[in-house]
C-alpha positions as CSV (number, residue, x, y, z in Angstrom):
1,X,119.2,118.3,70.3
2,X,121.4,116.8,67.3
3,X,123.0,119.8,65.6
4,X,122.0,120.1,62.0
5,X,125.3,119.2,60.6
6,X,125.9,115.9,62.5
7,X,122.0,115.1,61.8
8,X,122.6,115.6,57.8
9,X,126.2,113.2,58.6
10,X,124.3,110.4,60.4
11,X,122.2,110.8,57.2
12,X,125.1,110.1,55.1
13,X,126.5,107.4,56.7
14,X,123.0,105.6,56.9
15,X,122.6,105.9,53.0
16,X,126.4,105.0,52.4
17,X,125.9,102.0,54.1
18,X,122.7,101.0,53.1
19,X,124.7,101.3,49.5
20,X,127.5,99.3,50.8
21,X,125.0,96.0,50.3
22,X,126.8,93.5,48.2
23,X,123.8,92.5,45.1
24,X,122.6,89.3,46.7
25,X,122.5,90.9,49.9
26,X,120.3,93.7,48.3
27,X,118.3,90.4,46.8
28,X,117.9,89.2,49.8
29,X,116.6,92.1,51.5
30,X,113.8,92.7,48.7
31,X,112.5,89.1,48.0
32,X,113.5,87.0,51.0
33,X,113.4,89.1,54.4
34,X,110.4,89.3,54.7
35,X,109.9,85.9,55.5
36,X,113.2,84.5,56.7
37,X,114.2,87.9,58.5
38,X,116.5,90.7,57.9
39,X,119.4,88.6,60.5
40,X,118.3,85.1,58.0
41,X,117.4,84.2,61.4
42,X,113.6,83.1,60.5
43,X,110.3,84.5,60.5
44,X,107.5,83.0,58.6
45,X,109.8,81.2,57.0
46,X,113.0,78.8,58.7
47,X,116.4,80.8,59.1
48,X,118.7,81.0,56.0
49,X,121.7,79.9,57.2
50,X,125.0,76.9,56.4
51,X,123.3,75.4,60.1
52,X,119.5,74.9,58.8
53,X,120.4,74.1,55.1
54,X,123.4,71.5,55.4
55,X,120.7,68.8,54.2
56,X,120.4,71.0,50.9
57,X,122.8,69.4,48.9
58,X,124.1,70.2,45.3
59,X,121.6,72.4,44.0
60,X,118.8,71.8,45.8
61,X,119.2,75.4,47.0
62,X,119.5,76.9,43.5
63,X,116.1,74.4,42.4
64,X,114.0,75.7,45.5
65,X,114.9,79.8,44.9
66,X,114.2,78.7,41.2
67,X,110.9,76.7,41.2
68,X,109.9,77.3,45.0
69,X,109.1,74.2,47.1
70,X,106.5,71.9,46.9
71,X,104.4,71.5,50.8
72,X,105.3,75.0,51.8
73,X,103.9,78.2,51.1
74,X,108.1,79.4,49.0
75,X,107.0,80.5,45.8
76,X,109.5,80.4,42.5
77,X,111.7,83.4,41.7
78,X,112.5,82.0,38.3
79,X,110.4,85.4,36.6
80,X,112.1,88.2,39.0
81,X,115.4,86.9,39.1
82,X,118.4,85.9,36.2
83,X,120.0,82.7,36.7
84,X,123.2,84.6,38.2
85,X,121.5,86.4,40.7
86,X,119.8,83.4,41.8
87,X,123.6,82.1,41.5
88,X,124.5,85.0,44.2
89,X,121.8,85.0,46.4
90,X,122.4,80.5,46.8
91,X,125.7,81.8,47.7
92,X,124.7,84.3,50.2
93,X,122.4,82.0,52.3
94,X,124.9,79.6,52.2
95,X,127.5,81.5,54.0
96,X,128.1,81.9,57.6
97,X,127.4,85.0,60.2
98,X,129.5,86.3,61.3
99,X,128.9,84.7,64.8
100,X,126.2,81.7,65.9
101,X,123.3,83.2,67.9
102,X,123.3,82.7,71.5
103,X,120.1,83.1,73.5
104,X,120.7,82.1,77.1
105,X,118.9,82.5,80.4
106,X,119.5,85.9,80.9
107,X,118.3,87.0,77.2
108,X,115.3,84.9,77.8
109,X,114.7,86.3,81.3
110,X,115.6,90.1,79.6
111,X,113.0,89.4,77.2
112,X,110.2,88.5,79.1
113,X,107.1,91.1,80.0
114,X,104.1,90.5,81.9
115,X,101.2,93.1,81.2
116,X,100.8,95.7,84.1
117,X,96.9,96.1,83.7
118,X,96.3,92.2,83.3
119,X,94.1,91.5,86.4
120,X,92.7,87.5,86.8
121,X,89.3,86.7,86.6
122,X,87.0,85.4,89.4
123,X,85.0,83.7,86.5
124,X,84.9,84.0,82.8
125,X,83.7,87.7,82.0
126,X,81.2,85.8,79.4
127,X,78.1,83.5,79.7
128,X,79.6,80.9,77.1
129,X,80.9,77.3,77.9
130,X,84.5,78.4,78.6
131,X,85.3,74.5,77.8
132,X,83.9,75.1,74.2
133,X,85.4,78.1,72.7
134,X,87.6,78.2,69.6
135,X,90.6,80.2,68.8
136,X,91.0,80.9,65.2
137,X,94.7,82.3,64.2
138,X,94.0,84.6,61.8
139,X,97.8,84.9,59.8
140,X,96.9,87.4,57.7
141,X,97.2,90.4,60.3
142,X,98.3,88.2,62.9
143,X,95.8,88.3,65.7
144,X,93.6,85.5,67.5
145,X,89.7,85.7,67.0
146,X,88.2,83.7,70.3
147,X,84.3,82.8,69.2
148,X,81.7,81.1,71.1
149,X,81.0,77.2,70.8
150,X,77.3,77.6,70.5
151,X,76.6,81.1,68.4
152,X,79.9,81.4,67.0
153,X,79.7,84.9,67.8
154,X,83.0,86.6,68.3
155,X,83.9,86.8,71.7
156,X,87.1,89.3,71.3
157,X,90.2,89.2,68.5
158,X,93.4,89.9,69.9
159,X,96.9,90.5,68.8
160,X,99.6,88.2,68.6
161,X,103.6,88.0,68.1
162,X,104.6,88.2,64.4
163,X,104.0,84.9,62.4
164,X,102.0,82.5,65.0
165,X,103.7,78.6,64.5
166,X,102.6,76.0,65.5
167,X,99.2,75.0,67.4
168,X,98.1,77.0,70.6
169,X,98.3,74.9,73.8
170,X,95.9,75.0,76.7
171,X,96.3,74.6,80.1
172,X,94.9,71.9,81.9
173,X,91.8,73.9,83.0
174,X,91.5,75.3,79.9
175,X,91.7,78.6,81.4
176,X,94.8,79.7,79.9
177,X,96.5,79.1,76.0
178,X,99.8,79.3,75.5
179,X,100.5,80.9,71.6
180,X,104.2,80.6,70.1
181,X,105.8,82.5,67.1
182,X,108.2,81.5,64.6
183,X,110.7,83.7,66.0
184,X,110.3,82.3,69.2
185,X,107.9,84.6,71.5
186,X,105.4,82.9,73.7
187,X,102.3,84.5,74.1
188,X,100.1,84.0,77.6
189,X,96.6,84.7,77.6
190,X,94.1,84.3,80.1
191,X,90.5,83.4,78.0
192,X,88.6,83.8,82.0
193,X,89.6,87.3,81.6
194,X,90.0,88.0,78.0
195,X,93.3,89.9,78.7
196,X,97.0,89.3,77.7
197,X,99.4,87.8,80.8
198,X,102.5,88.0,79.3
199,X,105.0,87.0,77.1
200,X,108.9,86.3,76.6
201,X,111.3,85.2,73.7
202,X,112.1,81.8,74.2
203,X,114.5,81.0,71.0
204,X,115.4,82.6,68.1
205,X,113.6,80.4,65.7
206,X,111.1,78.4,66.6
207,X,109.1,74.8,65.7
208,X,105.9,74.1,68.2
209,X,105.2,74.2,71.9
210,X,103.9,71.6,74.4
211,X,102.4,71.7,78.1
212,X,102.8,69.5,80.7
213,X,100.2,67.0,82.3
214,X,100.0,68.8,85.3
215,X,100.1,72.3,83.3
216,X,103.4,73.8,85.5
217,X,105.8,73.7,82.6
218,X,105.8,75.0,78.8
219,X,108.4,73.6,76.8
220,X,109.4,75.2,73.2
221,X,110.7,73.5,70.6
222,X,113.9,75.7,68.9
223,X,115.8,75.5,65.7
224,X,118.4,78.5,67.1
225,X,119.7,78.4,69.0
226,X,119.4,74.6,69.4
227,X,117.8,74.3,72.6
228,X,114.9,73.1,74.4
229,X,113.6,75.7,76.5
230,X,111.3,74.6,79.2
231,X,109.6,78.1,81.0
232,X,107.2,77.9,84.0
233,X,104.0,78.5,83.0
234,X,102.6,80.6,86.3
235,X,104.8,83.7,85.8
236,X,106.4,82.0,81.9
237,X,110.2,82.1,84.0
238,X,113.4,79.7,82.5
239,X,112.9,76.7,84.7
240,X,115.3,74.9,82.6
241,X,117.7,75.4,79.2
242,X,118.8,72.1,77.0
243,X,121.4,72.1,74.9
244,X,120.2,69.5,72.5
245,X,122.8,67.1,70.6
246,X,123.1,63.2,70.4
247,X,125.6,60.7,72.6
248,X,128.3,61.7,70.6
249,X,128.2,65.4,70.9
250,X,126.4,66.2,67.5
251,X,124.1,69.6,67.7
252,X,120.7,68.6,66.3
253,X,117.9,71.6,65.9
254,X,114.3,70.0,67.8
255,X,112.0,69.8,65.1
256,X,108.8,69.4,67.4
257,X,107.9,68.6,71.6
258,X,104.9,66.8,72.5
259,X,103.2,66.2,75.7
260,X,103.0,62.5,76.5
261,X,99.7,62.7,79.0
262,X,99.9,59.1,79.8
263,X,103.9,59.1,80.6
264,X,104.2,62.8,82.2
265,X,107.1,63.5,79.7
266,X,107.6,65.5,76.8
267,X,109.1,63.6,73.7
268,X,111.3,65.1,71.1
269,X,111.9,65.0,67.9
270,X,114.8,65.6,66.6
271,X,115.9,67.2,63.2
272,X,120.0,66.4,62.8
273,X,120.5,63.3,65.0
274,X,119.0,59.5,65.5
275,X,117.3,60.1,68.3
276,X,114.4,60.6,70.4
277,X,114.1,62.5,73.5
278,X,111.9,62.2,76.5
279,X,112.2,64.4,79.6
280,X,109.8,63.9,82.6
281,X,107.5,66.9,83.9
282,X,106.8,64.5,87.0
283,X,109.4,63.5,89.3
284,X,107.9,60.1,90.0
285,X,107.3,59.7,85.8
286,X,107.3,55.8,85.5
287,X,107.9,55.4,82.1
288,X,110.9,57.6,82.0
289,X,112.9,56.5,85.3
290,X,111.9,52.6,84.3
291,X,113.5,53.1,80.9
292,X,116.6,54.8,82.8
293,X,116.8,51.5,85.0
294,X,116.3,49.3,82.1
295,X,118.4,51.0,79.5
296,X,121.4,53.0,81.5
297,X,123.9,50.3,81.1
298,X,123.6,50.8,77.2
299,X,124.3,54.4,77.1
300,X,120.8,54.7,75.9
301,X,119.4,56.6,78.9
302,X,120.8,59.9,81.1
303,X,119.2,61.6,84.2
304,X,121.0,65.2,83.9
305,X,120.4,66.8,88.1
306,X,117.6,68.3,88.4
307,X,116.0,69.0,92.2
308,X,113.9,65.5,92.9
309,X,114.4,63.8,89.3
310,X,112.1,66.4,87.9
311,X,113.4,66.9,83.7
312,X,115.4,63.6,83.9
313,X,115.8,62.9,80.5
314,X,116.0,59.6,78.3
315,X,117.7,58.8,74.9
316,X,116.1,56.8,72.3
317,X,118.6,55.8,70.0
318,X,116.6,54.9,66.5
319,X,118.5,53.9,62.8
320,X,118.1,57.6,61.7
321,X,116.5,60.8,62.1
322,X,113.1,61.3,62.3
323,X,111.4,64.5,63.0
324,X,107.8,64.1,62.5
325,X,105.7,61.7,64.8
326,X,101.9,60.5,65.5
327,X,101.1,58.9,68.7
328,X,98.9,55.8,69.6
329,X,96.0,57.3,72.0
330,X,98.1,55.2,75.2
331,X,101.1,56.6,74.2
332,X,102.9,53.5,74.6
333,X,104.2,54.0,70.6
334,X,105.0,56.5,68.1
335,X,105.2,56.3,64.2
336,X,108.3,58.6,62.9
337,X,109.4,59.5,59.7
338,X,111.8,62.1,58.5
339,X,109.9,64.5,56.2
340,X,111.9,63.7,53.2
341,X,111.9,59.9,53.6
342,X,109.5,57.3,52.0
343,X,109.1,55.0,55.2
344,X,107.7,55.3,58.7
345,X,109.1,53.3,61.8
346,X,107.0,52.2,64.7
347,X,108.8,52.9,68.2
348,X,107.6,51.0,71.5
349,X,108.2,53.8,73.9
350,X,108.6,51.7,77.1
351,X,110.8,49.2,75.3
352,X,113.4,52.2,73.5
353,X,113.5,50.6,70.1
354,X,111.9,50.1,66.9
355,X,109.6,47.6,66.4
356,X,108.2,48.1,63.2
357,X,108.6,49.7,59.5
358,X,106.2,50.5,56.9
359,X,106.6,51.8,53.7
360,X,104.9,55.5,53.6
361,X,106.2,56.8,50.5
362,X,105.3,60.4,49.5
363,X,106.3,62.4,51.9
364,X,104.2,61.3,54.9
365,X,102.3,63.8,57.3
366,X,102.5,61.9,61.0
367,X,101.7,65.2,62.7
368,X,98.7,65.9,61.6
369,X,97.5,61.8,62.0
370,X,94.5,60.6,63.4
371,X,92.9,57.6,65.0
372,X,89.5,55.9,65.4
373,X,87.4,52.9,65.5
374,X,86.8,50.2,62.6
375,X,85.0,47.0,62.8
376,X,86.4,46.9,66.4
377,X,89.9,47.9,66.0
378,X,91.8,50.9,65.8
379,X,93.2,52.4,63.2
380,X,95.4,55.5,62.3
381,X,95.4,57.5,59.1
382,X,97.7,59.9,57.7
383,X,98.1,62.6,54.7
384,X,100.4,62.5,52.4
385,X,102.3,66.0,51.4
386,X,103.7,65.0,48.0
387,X,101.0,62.4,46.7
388,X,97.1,62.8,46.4
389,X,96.8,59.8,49.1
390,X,95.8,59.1,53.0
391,X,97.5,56.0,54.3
392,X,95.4,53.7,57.0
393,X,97.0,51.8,59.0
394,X,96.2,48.9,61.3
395,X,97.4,50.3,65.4
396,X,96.9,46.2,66.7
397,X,100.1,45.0,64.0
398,X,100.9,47.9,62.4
399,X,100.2,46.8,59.2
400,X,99.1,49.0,56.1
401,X,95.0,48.0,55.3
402,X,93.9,51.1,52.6
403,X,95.2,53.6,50.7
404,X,92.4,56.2,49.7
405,X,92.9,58.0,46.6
406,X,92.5,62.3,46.9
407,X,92.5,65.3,44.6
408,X,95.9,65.9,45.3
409,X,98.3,66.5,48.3
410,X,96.7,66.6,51.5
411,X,98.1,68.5,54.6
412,X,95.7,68.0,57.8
413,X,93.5,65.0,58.5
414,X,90.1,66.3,61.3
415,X,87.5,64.0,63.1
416,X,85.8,63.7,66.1
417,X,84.5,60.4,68.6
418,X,80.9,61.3,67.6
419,X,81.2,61.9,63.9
420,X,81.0,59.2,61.4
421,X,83.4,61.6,59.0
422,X,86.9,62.2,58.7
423,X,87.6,65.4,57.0
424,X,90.5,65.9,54.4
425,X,91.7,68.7,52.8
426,X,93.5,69.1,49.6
427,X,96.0,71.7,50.2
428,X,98.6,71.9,47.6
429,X,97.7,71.7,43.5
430,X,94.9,72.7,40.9
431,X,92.3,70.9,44.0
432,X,93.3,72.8,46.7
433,X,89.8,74.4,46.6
434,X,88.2,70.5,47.7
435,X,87.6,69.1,51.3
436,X,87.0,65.3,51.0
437,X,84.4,63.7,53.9
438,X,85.5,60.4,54.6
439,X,83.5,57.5,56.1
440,X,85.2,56.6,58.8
441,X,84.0,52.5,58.3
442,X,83.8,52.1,54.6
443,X,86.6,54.2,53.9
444,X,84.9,55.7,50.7
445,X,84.5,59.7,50.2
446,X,80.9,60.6,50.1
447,X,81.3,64.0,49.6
448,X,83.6,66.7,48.0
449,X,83.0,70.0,49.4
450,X,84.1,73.3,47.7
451,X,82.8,76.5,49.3
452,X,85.1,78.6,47.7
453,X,86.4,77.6,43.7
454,X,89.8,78.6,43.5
455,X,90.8,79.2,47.0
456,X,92.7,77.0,49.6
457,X,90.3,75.3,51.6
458,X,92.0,73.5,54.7
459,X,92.0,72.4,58.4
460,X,88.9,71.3,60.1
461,X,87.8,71.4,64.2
462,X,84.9,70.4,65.5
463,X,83.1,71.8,68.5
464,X,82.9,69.9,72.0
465,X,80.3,67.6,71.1
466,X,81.1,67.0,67.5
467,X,77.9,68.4,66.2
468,X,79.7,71.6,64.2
469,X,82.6,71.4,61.7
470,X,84.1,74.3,61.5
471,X,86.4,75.1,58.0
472,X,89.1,77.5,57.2
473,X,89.1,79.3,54.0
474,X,93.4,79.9,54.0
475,X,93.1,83.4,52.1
476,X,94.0,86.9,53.5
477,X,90.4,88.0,52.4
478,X,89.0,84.2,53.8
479,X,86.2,82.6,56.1
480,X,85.6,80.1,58.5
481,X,82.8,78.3,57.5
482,X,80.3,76.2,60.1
483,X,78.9,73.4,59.2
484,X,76.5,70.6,60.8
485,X,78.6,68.0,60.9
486,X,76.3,65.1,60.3
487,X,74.2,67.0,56.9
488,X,77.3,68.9,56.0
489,X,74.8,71.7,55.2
490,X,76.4,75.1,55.7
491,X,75.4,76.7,58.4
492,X,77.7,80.6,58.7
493,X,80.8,82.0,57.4
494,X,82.5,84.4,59.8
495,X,84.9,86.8,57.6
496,X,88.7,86.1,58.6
497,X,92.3,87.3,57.7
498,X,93.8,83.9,56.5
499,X,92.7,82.1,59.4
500,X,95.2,79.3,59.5
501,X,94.0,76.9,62.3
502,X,91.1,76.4,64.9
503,X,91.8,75.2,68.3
504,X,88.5,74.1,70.6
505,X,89.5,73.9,74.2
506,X,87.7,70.7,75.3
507,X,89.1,68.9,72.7
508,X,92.9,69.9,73.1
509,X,92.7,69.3,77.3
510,X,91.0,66.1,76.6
511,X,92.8,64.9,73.6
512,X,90.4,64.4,71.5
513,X,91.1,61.0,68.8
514,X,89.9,63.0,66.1
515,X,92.7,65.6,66.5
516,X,96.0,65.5,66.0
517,X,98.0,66.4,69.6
């Protein structure tokens, strides 16, 4: 027991330091820690810190604590705060800690925790198609609600790590999803069984996650420290730790990894540095150990040792950074752009250079692109997060053919290989309450949906056979909302806490062209 006296001193010392804040670091624990973190490390919102905000220059800081940022969810501090304090608190974030976070294999390992009553499954402990469930991540008190394909009923909600980022990845089987937070914890769950694996803290702040072909490896995308982290999936141990930075030694943060099916490689973007990354999950991956043959000599390829060539990894050298990529269904090219540019470049994979450039001004949306059929030849289209717009572009010749006019800013594009429809919401302005429908061959909207006036009305998955679109309502006190894809009648709404995405497993294991990957 703590005698009373050195009780009532530890009770001292706690309040004389919590007095001991300087005023913008008292700011910043009242308006900003709850979404960057109490360490300005990250939570729902990216880590405060000289490393992450370098790009910020001049007052861009000042403008953004000021009027809040267009295309994210930071609101404007120009009513709580004076124009010194705001002065302060630019200051603050701008300075250094005291010491760069570190976050090696033996934190990770430290970290990790598999649940001791998980027990595997023989079969699915329900009578629904396991291949045509959805998970809905449901922000607003961060837990996953898993519903049936068919009913929609709810099958079970479960919790999740603080501030879910990111799409949910499923194994190849679609037995088990994968579930990452912004703070870097990976989630294992096994949907036979309806029970939690495991998890572990693979980075400190966190962008996306991506599986392999063969479903053995996880890698994790992280912005601290600046790593890729690649875990096996069976029991989520380090299998391997890079230290990401360019040819000349520059650190870059990984602003996304992506499974290339087709190539059995994951392929990088990166945030700080011209290049691309790819890093095969197969040790006899063509595409990656041709391009080190072809393109060694030029300093634009590496194998680091790994046992049997497995994680050799390739350098894509490109005129600047981009950090925000769509793929052609092969996977033979990628469009990049860097999210504050006004142009997209067109990247031939096999060959390691740019072969193309169109102009995509306003802030173009790649990740959430999509592709289909038109009058025989493919196409791609993409939102656009600073202008009421969706881009189509021609996949043949790369070449721009429409432009179709929106309410406003759009964030996530949604079709499917047997609807006629794409689906487009209109996340940010005075119309985020409107989802346009799209026909896929004219190109015209012929409807405007708006279940909900005033609310933000966004991202759209279909079910397995593309007969049901299912709609999130992006409030704390929100919906998903079915409905038939081909009438667009409205068929349910199924209460949710700011359900943020929907993920159907037979569309993410089979990469479905109406979704983006």
């Amino acid at each position: 027991m703590i005698p009373r006296i050195a009780s009532f001193s530890l009770f001292v010392l706690a309040a004389t330091l919590a007095h001991a804040q300087t005023p913008a670091e008292r700011l910043y624990s009242e308006h900003c820690a709850g979404c960057h973190g109490d360490d300005r490390l990250g939570g729902t919102g990216p880590a405060l810190i000289p490393e992450t905000l370098k790009r910020m220059r001049g007052p861009a800081v000042t403008k953004v604590i000021t009027n809040g940022r267009p295309a994210t969810q930071m609101p404007a501090f120009s009513r709580v705060m004076t124009g010194d304090e705001i002065t302060a608190l630019e200051k603050y974030v701008k300075s250094p800690l005291a010491s760069l976070p570190r976050w090696t294999v033996a934190e990770i390992e430290q970290s990790r925790s598999l649940a001791a009553d998980y027990e595997p499954a023989t079969q699915p402990v329900f009578k629904a198609d396991p291949l045509n469930i959805f998970l809905v991540v449901e922000t607003g008190d961060h837990h996953v609600s898993v519903l049936e394909g068919e009913t929609f009923e709810r099958l079970v909600r479960f919790p999740t790590p603080f501030a879910v980022h990111g799409g949910p990845k499923f194994s190849p089987d679609g037995r088990f999803v994968f579930i990452m937070s912004r703070d870097g914890w990976v989630q294992k769950y096994d949907l036979w069984s309806l029970k939690e694996v495991g998890r572990i803290r693979a980075g400190l702040n966190s962008r996306n996650i991506a599986i392999s072909k063969d479903g053995r490896w996880l890698a994790v995308a992280n912005y601290l420290p600046r790593t890729l982290t690649i875990l096996a999936t069976g029991d989520l141990a380090v299998a391997r730790i890079f230290d990401i930075a360019d040819s000349d030694g520059q650190p870059s943060r990984v602003s996304a990894v992506y499974q290339a099916p087709t190539r059995d490689s994951f392929i990088l973007a990166l945030k700080d540095v011209a290049e691309i990354w790819e890093i095969a999950t197969n040790p006899n991956a063509e595409p990656v150990n041709a391009g080190f043959v072809h393109s060694h000599e030029k300093g634009m390829a590496e194998a680091l040792p790994s046992a049997d060539g497995l994680f050799a990894r390739r350098r894509i050298k490109v005129s600047e950074p981009i950090d925000d990529f769509f793929f052609d269904p092969p996977y033979r090219h990628l469009i990049g752009a860097a999210r504050d540019g006004s142009k997209g470049v067109v990247v031939n994979l096999t060959a390691g250079h740019e072969i193309a450039e169109l102009p995509l001004p306003g802030m173009p949306h790649l990740g959430s692109g999509i592709s289909w059929m038109r009058d025989g030849r493919r196409v791609m289209a993409t939102p656009h997060l600073r202008e009421g717009k969706l881009s189509v572009i021609s996949v043949d010749d790369w070449t721009p053919l429409a432009t179709i006019k929106t309410e406003g800013p759009g964030f996530f594009l949604r079709s499917h290989e047997n609807s006629r429809y794409v689906w487009a919401d209109v996340f940010f302005g005075p119309n985020k309450d409107a989802m346009h429908i799209i026909d896929k061959q004219t190109l015209k909207i012929v409807k405007t949906l708006r279940p909900v006036p005033g609310a933000t009305v966004a991202h759209v998955e279909f079910d397995r056979y593309g007969r049901y679109a299912l709609v999130s309502v992006w409030e704390d006190d929100g919906a998903v909302i079915v409905y038939d894809a081909e009438t667009l009648e409205e068929l349910k709404r199924l209460p949710m806490r700011k359900p943020s995405g929907k993920y159907n497993v037979w569309n993410k294991i089979t990469f479905s062209e109406g979704t983006s990957h």
